[in-house]
Each structure stands twice: as structure tokens, then as C-alpha cells.
N, C-alpha and C positions, 0 to 999 in steps of 0.2 A: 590343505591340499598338498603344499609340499612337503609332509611326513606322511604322505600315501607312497612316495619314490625313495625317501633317503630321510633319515634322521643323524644328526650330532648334538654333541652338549649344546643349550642355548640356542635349537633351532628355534623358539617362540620369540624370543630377546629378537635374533637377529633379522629375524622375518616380519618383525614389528618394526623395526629401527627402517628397514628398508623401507618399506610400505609407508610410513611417515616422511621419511623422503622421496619417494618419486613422485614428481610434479602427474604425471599422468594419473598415478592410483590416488592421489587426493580427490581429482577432479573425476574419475568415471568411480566413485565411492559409493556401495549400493545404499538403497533406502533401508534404513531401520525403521521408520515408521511405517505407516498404512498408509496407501493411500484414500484419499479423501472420497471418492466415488462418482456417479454420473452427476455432473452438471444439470441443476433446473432451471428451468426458465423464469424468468420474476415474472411476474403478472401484470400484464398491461391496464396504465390507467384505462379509464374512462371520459373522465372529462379531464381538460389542461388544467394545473397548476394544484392538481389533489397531491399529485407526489412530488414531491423536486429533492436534489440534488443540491448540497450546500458547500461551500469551500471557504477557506480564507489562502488569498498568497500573502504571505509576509514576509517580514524581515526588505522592504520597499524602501530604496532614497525617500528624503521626503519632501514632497512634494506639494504645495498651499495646504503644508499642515496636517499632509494626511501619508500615511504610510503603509496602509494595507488596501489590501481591495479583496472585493466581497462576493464572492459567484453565486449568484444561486439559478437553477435551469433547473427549466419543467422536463421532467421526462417524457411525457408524452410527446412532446413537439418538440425538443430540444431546445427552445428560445431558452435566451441566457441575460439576465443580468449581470451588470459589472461596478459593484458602486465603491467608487473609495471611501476609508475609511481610517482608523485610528484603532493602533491597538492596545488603546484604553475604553476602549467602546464597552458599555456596561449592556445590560440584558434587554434594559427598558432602550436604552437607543436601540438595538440589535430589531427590536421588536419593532420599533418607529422606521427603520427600512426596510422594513418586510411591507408594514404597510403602504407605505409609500411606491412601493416599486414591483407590489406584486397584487 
């Protein structure tokens, strides 16, 4: 756009050099990509506890031996479990509180 008014030697160099320094043009910087398009809606369970929602928080002080803890919420209701845990917890414990707690 500014070699539509004026051109000199090295207007690309210095109209680059600038644009990498101005804190403004980093930040209002247009999309190159696409964007992603309308938002769908997820589909609502049916009965509680078909869909849930799993997390771990870690990296926990630790606490009678246990260092993480364990979210898991049903989507449909949003009830939440909260179980502490251990992150050396292998697949088959992983599985033993799921039973346990859901």
C-alpha cells in the first residue's frame, strides 16, 4: 500500500523492518489462515454419566501420598468428581476409579 503513493530504494526492507517493530501492527496482525466457520452444538446426552468429561490437575504438593487429582463430570448434569491420586497411577488403577466413583 505504501508503493501506491511513493516509492525509494529498499521500500520493502524498510516497510518490513518497521511493521516488525511496531508493537501495534504485531498485535492488530491480519489472519492468514481461514477461519474455522459456524460453531455446532454437541449433542445432548440422554441419560447421566453416557458422556463425561475427564481431567487430571497436576504437578500437586503432596499430600497423604497423593499428588494429583482426578475430575471427572457427567455432562449432562454437571456433577463432578474429585479423587486424589498419584501420578504413577497405571490404566488398571485408572479404571478401578472409575468404578468406584462413577
Amino acid at each position: 500500500m505504501v508503493t501506491r503513493n511513493s516509492w525509494w530504494l529498499g521500500v520493502t526492507r524498510d516497510v518490513g523492518r518497521y511493521v516488525e517493530e511496531c508493537d501495534l501492527c504485531q498485535r492488530m496482525k491480519n489472519r492468514i489462515e481461514e477461519l474455522a466457520g459456524k460453531l455446532k452444538l454437541s449433542e445432548i446426552p440422554e441419560k447421566p454419566w453416557t458422556h463425561l468429561m475427564v481431567d487430571f490437575i497436576t504437578k500437586l504438593p503432596v499430600v497423604a501420598g497423593k499428588d494429583v487429582i482426578l475430575v471427572m463430570c457427567n455432562r449432562l448434569s454437571k456433577m463432578a468428581y474429585f479423587v486424589a491420586t498419584t501420578e504413577r497411577i497405571s490404566v488398571e488403577g485408572l479404571v478401578r476409579l472409575f468404578q468406584n466413583y462413577i
